[in-house]
C-alpha positions as CSV (number, residue, x, y, z in Angstrom):
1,X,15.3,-53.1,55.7
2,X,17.2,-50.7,58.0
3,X,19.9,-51.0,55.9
4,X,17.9,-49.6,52.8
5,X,16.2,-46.7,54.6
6,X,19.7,-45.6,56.1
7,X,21.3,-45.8,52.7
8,X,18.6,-43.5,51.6
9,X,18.3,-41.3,53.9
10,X,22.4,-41.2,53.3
11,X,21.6,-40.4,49.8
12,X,18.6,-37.8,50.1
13,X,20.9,-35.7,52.5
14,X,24.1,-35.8,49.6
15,X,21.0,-34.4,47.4
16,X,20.1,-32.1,50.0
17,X,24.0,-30.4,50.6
18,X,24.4,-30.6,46.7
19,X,21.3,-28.8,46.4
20,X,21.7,-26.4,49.2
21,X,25.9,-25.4,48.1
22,X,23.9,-24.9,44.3
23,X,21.7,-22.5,45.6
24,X,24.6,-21.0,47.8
25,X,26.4,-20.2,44.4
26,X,23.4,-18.9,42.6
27,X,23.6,-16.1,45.3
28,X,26.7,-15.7,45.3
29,X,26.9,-15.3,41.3
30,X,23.7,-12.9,41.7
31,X,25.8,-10.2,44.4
32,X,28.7,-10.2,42.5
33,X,26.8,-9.2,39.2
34,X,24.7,-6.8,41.4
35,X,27.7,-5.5,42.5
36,X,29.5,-5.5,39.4
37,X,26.6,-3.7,37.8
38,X,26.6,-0.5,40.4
39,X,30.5,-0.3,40.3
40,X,30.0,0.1,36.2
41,X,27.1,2.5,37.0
42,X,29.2,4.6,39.6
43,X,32.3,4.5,37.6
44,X,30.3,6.0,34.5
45,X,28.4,9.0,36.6
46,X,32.0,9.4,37.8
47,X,33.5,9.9,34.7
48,X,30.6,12.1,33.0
49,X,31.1,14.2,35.9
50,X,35.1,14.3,35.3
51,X,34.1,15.7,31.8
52,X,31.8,18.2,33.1
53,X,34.1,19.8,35.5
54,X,36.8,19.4,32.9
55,X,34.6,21.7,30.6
56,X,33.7,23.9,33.3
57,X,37.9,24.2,34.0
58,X,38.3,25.3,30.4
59,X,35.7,27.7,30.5
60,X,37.2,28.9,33.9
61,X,40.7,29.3,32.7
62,X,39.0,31.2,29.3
63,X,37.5,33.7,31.6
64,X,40.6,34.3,33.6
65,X,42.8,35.1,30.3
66,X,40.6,37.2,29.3
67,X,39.7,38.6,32.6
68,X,44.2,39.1,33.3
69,X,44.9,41.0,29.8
70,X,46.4,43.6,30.1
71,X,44.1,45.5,27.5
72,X,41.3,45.2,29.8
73,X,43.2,46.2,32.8
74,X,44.4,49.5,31.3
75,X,40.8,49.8,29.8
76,X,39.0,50.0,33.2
77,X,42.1,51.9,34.9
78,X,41.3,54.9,32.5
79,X,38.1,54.8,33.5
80,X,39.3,55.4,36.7
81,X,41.3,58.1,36.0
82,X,44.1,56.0,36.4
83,X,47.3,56.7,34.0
84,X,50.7,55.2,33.5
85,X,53.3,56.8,35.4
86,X,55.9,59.3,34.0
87,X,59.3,58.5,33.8
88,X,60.4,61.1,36.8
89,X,57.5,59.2,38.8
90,X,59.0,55.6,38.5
91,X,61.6,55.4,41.6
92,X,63.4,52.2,41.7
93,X,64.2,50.6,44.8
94,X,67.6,48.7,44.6
């Protein structure tokens, strides 16, 4: 009678550990999808905000062409009173 209850008890704690590593996997499976999950969400907010500062870098490098022409330079020079130099002004410096 021993015999039978020992063999049982050996048996219910093999369910036990089988049941126990299951569950043990479950949550395992669950943080890596969690985690899986935010890296995809953090890589896609990273790469919207790659575009956006890639737009805001065109837009950037627009306004400083147009901001360096030389049209625009001599424009608000003569409305300094600036003007170009005449030729016996220019001294060049070897």
């Amino acid at each position: 009678m021993e015999r039978v209850a020992r063999e049982r008890r050996s048996g219910m704690a093999i369910w036990v550990a089988l049941i126990v590593i299951f569950m043990a996997e479950l949550l395992v499976y669950s943080w890596c999808r969690v985690q899986y999950r935010q890296t995809a969400y953090a890589i896609t907010e990273a790469s919207q905000e790659q575009q956006r500062l890639m737009a805001v870098k065109r837009r950037l490098k627009a306004e400083e062409a147009c901001l360096k022409s030389p049209d625009r330079i001599r424009r608000i020079a003569e409305k300094r009173g600036l003007v170009m130099p005449g030729p016996k002004q220019v001294v060049a410096i070897p």
